[in-house]
DRENDOGU-521815 format. One record per residue (C-alpha): x, y, z. Coordinates in steps of 0.5 Angstrom, whole numbers, plus 2048, in hexadecimal, padded with zeros to 3 digits. Layout:
R  east  north   up
R     X      Y    Z
...
! end
This chain:
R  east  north   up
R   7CF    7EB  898
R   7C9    7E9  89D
R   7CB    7E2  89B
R   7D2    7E3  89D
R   7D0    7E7  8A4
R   7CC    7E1  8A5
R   7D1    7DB  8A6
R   7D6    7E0  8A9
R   7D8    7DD  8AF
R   7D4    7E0  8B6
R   7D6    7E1  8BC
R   7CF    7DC  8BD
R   7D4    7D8  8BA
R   7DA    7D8  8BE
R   7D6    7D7  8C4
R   7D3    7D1  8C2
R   7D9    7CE  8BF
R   7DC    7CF  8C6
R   7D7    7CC  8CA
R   7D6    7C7  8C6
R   7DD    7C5  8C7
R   7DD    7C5  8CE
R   7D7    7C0  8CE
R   7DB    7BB  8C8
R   7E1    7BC  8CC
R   7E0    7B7  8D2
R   7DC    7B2  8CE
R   7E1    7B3  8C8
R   7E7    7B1  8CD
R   7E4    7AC  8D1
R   7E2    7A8  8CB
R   7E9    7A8  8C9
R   7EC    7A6  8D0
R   7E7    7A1  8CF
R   7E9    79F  8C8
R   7F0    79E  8C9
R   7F0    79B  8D0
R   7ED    795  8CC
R   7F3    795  8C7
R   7F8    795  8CE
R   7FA    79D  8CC
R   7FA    7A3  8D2
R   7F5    7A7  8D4
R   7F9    7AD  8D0
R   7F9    7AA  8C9
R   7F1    7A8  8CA
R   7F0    7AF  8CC
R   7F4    7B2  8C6
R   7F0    7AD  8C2
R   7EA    7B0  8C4
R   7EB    7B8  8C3
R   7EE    7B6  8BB
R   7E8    7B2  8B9
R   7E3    7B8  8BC
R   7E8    7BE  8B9
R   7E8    7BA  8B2
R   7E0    7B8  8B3
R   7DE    7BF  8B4
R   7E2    7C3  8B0
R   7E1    7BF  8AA
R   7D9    7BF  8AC
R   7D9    7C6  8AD
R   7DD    7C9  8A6
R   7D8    7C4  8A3
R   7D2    7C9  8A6
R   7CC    7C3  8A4
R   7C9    7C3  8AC
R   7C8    7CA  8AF
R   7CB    7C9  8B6
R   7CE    7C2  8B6
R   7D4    7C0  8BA
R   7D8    7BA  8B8
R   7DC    7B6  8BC
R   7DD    7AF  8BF
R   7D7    7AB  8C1
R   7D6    7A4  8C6
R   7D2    7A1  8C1
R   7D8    7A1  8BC
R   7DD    7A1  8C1
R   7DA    79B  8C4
R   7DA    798  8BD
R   7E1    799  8BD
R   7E3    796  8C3
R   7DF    78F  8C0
R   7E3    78F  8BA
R   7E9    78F  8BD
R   7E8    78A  8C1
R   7E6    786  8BC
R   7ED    788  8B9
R   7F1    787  8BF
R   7ED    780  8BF
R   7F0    77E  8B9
R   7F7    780  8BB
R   7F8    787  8B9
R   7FB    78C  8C0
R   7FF    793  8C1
R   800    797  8BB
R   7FC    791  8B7
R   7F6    792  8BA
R   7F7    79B  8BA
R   7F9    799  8B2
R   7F1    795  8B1
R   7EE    79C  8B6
R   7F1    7A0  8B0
R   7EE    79C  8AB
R   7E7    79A  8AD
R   7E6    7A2  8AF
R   7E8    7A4  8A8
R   7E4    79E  8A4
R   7DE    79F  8A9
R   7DF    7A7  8A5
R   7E0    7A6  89E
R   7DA    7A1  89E
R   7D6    7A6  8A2
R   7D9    7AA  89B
R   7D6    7A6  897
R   7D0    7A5  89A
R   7CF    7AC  899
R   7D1    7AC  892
R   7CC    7A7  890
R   7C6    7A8  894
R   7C7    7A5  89B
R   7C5    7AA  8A0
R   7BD    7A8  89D
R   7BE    7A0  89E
R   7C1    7A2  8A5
R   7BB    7A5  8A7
R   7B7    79F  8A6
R   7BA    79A  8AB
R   7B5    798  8B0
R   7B5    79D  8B7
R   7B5    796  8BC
R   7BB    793  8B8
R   7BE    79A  8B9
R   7BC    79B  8C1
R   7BE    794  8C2
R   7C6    796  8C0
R   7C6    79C  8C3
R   7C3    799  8CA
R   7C9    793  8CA
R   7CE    798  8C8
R   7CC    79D  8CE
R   7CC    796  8D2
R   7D4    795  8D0
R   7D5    79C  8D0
R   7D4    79C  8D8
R   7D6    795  8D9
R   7DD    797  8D5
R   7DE    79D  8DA
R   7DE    798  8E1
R   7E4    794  8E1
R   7E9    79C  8E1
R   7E4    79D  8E7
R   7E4    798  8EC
R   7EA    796  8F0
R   7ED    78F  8EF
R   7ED    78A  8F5
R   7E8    789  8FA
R   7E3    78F  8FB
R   7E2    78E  903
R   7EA    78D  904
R   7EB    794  8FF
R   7EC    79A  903
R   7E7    79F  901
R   7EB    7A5  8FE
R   7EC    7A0  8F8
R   7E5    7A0  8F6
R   7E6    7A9  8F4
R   7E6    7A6  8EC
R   7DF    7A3  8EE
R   7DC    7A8  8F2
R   7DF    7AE  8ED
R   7DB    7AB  8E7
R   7D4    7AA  8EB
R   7D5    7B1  8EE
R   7D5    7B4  8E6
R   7D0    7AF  8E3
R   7CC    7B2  8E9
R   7CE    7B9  8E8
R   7CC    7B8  8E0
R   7C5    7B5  8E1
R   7C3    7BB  8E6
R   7C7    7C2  8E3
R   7C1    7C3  8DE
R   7BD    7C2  8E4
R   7C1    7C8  8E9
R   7C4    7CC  8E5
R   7C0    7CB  8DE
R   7C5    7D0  8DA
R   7CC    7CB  8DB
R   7CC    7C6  8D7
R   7CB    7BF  8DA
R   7D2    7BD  8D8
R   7D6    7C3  8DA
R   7D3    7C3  8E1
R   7D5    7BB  8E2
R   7DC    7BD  8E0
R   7DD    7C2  8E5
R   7DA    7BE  8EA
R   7DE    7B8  8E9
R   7E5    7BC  8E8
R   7E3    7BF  8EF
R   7E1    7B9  8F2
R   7E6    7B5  8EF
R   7ED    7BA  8F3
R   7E9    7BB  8F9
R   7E8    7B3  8FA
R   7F0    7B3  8F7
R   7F3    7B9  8FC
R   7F0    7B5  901
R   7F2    7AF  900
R   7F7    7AC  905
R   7FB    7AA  8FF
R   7FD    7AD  8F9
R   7F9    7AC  8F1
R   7FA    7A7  8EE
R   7FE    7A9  8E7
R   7F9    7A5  8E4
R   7F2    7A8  8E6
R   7F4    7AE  8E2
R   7F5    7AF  8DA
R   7FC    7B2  8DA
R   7FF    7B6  8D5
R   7FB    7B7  8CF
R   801    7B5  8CA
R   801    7BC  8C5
R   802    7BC  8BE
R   809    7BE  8BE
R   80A    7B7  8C1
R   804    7B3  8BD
R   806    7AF  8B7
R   804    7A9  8B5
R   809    7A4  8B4
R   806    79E  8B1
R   809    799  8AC
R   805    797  8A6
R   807    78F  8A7
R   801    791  8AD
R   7FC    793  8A8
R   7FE    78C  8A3
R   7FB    788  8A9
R   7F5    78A  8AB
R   7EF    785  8AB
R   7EB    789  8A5
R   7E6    784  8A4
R   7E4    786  8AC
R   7E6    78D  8AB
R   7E1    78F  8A5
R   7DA    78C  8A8
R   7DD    791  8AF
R   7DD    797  8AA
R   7D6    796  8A7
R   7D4    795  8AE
R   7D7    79B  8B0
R   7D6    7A0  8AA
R   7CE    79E  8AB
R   7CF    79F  8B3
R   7D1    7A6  8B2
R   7CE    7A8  8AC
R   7C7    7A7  8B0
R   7CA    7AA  8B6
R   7CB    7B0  8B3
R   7C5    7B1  8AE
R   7C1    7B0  8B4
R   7C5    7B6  8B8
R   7C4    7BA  8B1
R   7BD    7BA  8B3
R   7BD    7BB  8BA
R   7C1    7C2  8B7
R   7BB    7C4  8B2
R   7B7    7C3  8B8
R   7BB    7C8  8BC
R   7BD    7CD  8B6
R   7B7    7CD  8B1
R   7BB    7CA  8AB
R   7BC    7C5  8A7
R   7C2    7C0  8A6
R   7C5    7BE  8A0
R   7C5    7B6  8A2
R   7CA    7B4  89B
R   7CE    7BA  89D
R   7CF    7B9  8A4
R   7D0    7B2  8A3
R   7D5    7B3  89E
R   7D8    7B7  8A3
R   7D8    7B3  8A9
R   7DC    7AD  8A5
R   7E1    7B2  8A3
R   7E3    7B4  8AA
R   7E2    7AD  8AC
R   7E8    7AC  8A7
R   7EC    7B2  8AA
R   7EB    7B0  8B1
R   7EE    7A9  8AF
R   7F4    7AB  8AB
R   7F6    7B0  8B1
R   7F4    7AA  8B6
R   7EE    7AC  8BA
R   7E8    7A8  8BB
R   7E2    7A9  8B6
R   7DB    7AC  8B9
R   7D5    7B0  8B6
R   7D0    7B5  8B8
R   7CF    7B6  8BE
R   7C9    7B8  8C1
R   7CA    7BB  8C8
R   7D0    7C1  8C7
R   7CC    7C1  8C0
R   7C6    7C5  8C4
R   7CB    7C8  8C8
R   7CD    7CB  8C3
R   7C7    7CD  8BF
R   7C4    7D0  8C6
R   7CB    7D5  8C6
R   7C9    7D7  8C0
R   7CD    7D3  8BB
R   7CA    7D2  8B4
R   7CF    7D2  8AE
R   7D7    7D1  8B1
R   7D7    7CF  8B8
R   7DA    7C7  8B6
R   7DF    7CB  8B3
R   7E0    7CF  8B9
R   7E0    7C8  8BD
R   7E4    7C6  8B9
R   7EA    7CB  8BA
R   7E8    7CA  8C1
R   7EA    7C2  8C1
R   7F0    7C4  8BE
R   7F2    7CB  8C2
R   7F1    7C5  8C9
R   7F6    7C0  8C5
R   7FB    7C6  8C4
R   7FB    7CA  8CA
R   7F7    7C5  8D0
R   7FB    7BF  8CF
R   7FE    7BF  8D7
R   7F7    7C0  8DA
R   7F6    7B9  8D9
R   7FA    7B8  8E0
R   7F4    7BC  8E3
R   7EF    7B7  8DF
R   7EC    7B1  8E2
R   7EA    7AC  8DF
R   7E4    7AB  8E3
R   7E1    7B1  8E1
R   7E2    7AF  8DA
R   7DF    7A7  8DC
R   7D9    7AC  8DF
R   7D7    7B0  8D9
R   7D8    7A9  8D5
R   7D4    7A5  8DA
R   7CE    7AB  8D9
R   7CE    7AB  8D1
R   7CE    7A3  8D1
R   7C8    7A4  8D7
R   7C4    7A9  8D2
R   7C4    7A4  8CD
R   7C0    79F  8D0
R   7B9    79E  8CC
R   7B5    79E  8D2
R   7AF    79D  8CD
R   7B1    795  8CB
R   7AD    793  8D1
R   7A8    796  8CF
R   7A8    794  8C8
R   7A8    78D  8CB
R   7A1    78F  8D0
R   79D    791  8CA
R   79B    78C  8C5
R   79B    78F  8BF
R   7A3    792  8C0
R   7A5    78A  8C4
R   7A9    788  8BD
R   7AC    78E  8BD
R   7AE    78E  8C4
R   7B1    787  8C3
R   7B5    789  8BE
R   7B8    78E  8C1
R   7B9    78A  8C7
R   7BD    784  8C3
R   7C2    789  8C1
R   7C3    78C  8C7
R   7C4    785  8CA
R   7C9    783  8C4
R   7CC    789  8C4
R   7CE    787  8CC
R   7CF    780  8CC
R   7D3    780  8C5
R   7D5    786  8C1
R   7D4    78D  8BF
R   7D5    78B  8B8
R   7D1    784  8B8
R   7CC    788  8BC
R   7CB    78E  8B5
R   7CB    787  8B1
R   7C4    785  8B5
R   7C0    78B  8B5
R   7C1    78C  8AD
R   7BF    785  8AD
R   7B9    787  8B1
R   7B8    78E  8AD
R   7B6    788  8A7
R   7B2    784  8AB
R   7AF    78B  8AD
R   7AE    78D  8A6
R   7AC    785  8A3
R   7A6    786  8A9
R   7A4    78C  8A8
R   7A3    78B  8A1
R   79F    785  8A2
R   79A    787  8A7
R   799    78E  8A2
R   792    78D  89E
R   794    78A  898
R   78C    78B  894
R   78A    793  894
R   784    792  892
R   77F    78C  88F
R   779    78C  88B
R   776    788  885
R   773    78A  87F
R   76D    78D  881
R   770    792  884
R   776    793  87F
R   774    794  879
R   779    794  872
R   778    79B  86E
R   777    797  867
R   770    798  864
R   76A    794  866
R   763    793  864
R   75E    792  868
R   75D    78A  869
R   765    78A  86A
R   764    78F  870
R   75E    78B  872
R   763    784  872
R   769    788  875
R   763    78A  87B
R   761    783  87C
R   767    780  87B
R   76D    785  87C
R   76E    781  884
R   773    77C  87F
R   778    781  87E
R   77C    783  884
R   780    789  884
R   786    78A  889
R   78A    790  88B
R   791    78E  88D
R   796    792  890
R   79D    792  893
R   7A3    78C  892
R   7A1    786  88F
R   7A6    780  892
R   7A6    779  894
R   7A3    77C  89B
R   79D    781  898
R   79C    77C  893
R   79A    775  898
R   795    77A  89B
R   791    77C  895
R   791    774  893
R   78E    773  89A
R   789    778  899
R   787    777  893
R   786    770  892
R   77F    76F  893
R   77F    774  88C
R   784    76F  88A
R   780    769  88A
R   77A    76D  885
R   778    76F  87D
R   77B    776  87F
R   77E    77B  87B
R   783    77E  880
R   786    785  87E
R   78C    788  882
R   78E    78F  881
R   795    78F  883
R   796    797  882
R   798    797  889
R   79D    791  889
R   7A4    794  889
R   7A8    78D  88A
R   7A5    785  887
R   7AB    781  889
R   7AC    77A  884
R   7A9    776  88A
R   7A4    77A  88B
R   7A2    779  883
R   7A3    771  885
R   79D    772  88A
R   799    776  885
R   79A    770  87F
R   798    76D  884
R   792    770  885
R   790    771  87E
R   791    768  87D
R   78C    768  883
R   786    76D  880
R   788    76A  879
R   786    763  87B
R   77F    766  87D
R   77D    769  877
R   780    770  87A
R   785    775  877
R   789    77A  87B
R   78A    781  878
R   791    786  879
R   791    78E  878
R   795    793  879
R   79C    78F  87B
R   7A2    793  87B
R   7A8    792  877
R   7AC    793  87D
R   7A7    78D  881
R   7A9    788  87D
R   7B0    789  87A
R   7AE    78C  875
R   7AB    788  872
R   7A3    785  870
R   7A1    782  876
R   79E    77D  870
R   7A5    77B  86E
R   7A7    77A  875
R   7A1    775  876
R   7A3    771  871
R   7AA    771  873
R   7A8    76E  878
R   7A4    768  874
R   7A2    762  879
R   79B    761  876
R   79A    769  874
R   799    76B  86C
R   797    770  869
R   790    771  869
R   78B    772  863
R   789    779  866
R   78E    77E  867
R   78F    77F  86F
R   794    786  871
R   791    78C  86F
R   793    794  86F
R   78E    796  873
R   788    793  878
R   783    796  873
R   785    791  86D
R   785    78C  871
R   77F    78D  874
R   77D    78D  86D
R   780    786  86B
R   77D    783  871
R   776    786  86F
R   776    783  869
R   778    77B  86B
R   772    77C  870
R   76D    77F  86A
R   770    779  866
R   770    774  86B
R   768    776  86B
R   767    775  865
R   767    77C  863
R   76D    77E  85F
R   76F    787  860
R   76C    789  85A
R   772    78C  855
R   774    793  855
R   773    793  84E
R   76C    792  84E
R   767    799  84B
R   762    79B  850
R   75C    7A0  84C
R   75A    7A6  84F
R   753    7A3  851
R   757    79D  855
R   75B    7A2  859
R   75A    7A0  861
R   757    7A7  862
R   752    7A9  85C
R   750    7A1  85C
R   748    7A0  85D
R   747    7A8  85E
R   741    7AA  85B
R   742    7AA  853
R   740    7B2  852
R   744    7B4  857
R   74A    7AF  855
R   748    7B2  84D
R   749    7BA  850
R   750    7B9  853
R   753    7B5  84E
R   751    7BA  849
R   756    7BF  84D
R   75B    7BA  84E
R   761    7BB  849
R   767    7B5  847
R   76E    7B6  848
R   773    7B1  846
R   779    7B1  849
R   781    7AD  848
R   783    7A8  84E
R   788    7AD  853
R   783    7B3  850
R   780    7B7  857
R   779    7BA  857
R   77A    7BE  85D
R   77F    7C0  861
R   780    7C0  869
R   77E    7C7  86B
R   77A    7C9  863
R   773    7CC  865
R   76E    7C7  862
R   766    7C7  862
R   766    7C0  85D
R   764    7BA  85E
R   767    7B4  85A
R   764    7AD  858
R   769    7A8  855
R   767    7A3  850
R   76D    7A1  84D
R   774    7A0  851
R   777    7A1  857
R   779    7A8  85D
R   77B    7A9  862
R   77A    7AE  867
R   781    7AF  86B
R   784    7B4  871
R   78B    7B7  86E
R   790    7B7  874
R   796    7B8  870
R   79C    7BD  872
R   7A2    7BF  86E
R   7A0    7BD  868
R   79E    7B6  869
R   797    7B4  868
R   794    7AF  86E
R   78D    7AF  86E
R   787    7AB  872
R   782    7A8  86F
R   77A    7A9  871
R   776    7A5  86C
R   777    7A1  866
R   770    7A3  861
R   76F    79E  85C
R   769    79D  856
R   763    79F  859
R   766    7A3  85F
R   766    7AB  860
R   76B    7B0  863
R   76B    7B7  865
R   764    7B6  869
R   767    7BA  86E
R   768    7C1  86A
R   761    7C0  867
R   75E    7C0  86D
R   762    7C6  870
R   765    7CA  86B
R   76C    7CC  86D
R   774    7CA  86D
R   775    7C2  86B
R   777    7BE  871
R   77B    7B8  86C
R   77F    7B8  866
R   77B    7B4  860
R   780    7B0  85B
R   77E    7AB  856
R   782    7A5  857
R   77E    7A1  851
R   77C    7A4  84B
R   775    7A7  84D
R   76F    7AA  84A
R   76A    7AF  84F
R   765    7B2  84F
R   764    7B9  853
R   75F    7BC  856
R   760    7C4  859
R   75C    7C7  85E
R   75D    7CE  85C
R   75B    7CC  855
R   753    7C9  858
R   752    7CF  85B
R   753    7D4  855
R   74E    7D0  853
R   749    7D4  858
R   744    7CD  856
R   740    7CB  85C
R   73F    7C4  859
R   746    7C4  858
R   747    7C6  85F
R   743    7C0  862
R   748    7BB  85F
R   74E    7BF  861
R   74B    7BE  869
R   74A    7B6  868
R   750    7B5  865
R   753    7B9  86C
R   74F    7B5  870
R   752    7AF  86C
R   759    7B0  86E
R   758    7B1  875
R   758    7AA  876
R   75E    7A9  873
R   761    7AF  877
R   75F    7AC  87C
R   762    7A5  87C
R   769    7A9  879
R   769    7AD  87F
R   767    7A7  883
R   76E    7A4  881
R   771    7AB  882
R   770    7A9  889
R   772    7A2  88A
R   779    7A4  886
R   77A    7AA  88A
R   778    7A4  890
R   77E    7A0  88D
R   782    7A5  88C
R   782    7A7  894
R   785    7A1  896
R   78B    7A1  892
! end
């Protein structure tokens, strides 16, 4: 019940939707005077035109309820965008009722293309076309708006010899694009429109009834036509000879035009309402009444955002669009005389303030700031081809320029995240001493890079340059590619490039992580090879799963190439060789070996679990463990891996030191045999000897706790600057 009685229309409601309407209605009837006046059709028709589109656009909008607040109805940048393509049309030939049949057609497939831009995601890939290209459209329309309302005011013949009662149109719009811009000033409570239409209508029959001659018919709209007498008589051989292959590119110029316009009203109505639209839904719901707008004859359009704040700020939430609507229509039913006490002037005035609003006064200062100066100039270059060619050519220029935008920001993005070599980062795989001691003197031979973002012909060219003095040595280069989300096959061009180029001087270059999507779906080896031009398959594996095992990989060609293999995993380490008991003083290596106990566990068998309390320590003298982090949720086991132990390495240091909750899960992933030492089980034993070996055997593992927690550090270092 609570839900019902919130979406019960208001009194809110009404009033919005009546002071909505009252602000749209000037604009929505001057636009389609505008409009018709370019197809050679009376003033009257444009009118009528404008109330039908703004009765289909709000009611069809409101009835959907996905933008709290928002009035719909004919805006200049459609309409503008309506003019262009039917002079396009009247170019090729097509007049009269031909050019009011492509009308029909454009709004209704800019509508049903907003429809499936809706269905299929659109609205999110609206969003991301570039402001510039967007500022600079809407600068050029409002400059062709303003232009297009000149020639119905200014007199025809020479000025000095005009007398000056046939200056009343001009006058008339001036005194209401002036009454529009300070209303908010004097009188804060009347909407800028409302007080610049009664200004104009004030003005423009106190200059008539002056006038030493009587009005012109044509100052005046006329009759608004009723719906009683509207019909559209148009034949179907009409529609057989438009000019399709014109008409669709319009239509998706259109569709997209309106559809930015009106998801940008849709957030300047959450602002005012708190809510927040439905861009999918709202979309859908625009091409809908977009296409009922066409059907009945009127001019398409969008949100609109002054009577949309209008509306809001008298209390409209849920229903005022309907209420506006029904408001359109009620005027074309009952209001159609009033027409002959409605200049056109006042009309031209109120289009001439909406086109002047759309001026993006910020492009100036974009082209001041060197930072912002490519934006302002593509900004600019489709201002000045909208002006000087066409609105269509114009949208043409600025979605090239939105790629080129694209293309340049995605080539100045920083392709290497971070970069390292050997010495920093090691692989995870069980070493001795000796191969750390190799790895430390030498580990410079292994560079490690960090990639991230798009990888393509532009990217890729730079990482060429920027590399090619590593290129030119006896290096092992490894990329993790975890942060590529794209490779394209020039891109792979230029890698098998770079891989030739390093060969040639003893090097090898090293891949981790690539995406399946990153290069389509397929192994970047195979890819390569496709490529042929001088590159084989090399005797080492070169893509890996993941950066540790290439790591590992590049490790062991170094240790190899200096002439000391890894030693094989397989290998046995006594308990008297392990690299913590080593060289300890024989009695006391004797008492903590006579405490120990074997444990012989299978591969996948896990000794200990994260979170199990523990106070052991383990030494493992055959097999391999490792220590992971488990991260899995809904039934899947993803982990992160800590350390590899090996022969001769132990493991659980942490919990013998400070017995307590085991910080890793332990898991054999090589048959193993353990021995193990319990804290709890030495200190029954109350030996004072016993207890002297047990605090050297502590002050023994602070140096491997202190180069763990050495490379904790310098991981959660690396981590940061992802």
């Amino acid at each position: 019940m609570k839900n019902l009685s919130r979406n019960l229309p208001k009194t809110g409601d009404l009033l919005g939707g009546l002071a909505g309407t009252a602000v749209a209605l000037p604009q929505s009837m001057g636009l389609g005077v505008g409009l018709f006046a370019t197809m050679g059709m009376g003033a009257s028709e444009g009118a009528l035109a404008g109330l039908m589109g703004a009765a289909a656009l709000s009611l069809v909008s409101g009835l959907g309820g996905y933008t709290r607040g928002m009035i719909s109805a004919p805006n200049g940048p459609v309409t503008m965008l309506l003019t262009a393509s039917l002079a396009v049309a009247a170019a090729q030939g097509v007049s009269g009722a031909g050019l009011l049949a492509t009308l029909m057609v454009l709004v209704m497939l800019a509508g049903l293309i907003q429809i499936i831009m809706a269905l299929s995601g659109g609205a999110q890939l609206i969003k991301l076309i570039p402001y510039p290209m967007v500022a600079g459209q809407v600068t050029a329309i409002g400059i062709l708006m303003m232009l297009s309302q000149l020639p119905p005011l200014l007199p025809e013949g020479e000025w000095d010899e005009l007398p000056v009662w046939t200056w009343v149109p001009a006058f008339t719009a001036a005194m209401t694009f002036i009454a529009i811009k300070l209303m908010p000033r004097l009188l804060p409570r009347v909407p800028g429109v409302i007080g610049g239409l009664v200004v104009g209508l004030a003005t423009f029959h106190l200059c008539v009834l002056y006038a030493p001659m009587p009005m012109p018919e044509a100052w005046v709209v006329g009759s608004i036509p009723s719906l009683a007498n509207f019909e559209l008589s148009l034949d179907l051989e009409l529609f057989e000879g438009l000019h399709w292959d014109s008409l669709l590119p319009a239509a998706l110029a259109l569709a997209v035009l309106a559809s930015i316009d009106c998801l940008v009203t849709a957030v300047v109505a959450d602002s005012a309402t708190g809510a927040r639209h439905n861009a999918r839904g709202e979309l859908a719901m625009q091409g809908i009444g977009q296409m009922l707008a066409g059907l009945v004859g009127g001019i398409g359009g969008g949100g609109t955002k002054g009577s949309t704040l209008v509306a809001i700020n008298a209390g409209g939430r849920r229903w005022p669009a309907v209420f506006a609507g029904l408001t359109f229509l009620s005027l074309v039913i009952f209001a159609g005389p009033v027409g002959h006490y409605l200049p056109i002037s006042v009309l031209a005035g109120v289009i001439f303030y909406v086109g002047f609003s759309m001026l993006e006064w910020r492009i100036l200062l974009w082209l001041r700031s060197p930072r912002t100066r490519i934006e302002g100039v593509l900004a600019l270059v489709v201002v000045v081809t909208t002006l000087y060619y066409d609105l269509i050519i114009g949208v043409g220029i600025g979605a090239l320029g939105a790629v080129l935008l694209f293309v340049r920001g995605q080539i100045r993005a920083p392709m290497i995240h971070a970069r390292g070599t050997g010495v920093e980062h090691r692989s995870l795989r069980p070493r001795s001493e000796a191969e750390h001691a190799l790895l430390d003197a030498h580990g410079a031979r292994i560079v490690y890079i960090e990639l991230r973002g798009d990888l393509f012909f532009g990217t890729v060219d730079r990482l060429f340059s920027k590399l090619a003095g590593d290129l030119s040595q006896p290096i092992w280069m490894v990329f993790n590619m975890r942060r590529v989300q794209s490779l394209d096959l020039t891109s792979l061009d230029l890698f098998r490039q770079m891989i030739l180029r390093l060969r040639s001087h003893g090097g090898q270059m090293l891949f981790a992580n690539i995406h399946r999507g990153a290069a389509n779906a397929h192994r970047m080896e195979k890819l390569l090879l496709a490529f042929g031009g001088g590159y084989t398959q090399a005797a080492t594996k070169t893509t890996f799963k993941s950066s540790d095992k290439a790591l590992e990989s590049a490790e062991d060609q170094l240790l190899t190439k200096l002439g000391h293999p890894p030693q094989p995993l397989q290998a046995r380490v006594e308990i008297e060789n392990n690299s913590l008991l080593k060289d300890m003083e024989p009695r006391v290596f004797e008492m903590l070996v006579a405490q120990m106990q074997p444990l012989t566990l299978a591969r996948k068998e896990r000794p200990f679990l994260l979170g199990d309390p523990g106070d052991s320590i383990y030494f493992v003298l055959h097999g391999v463990v490792d220590l992971r982090l488990p991260s899995g949720t809904s039934g899947t086991y993803h982990y992160k891996r800590l350390n590899s132990v090996g022969p001769g390495g132990f493991f659980g240091d942490i919990s013998f030191v400070d017995p307590g909750p085991r910080t890793a899960s332990a898991i054999v992933t090589r048959d193993a045999e353990l021995m193990v030492l319990s804290r709890a089980r030495l200190e029954k034993l109350k030996n004072p000897a016993l207890n002297v070996a047990v605090r050297l055997l502590l002050l023994r593992l602070t140096r491997p706790l202190v180069r763990h927690l050495r490379r904790a550090r310098a991981e959660v270092a690396r981590l940061a600057r992802w």
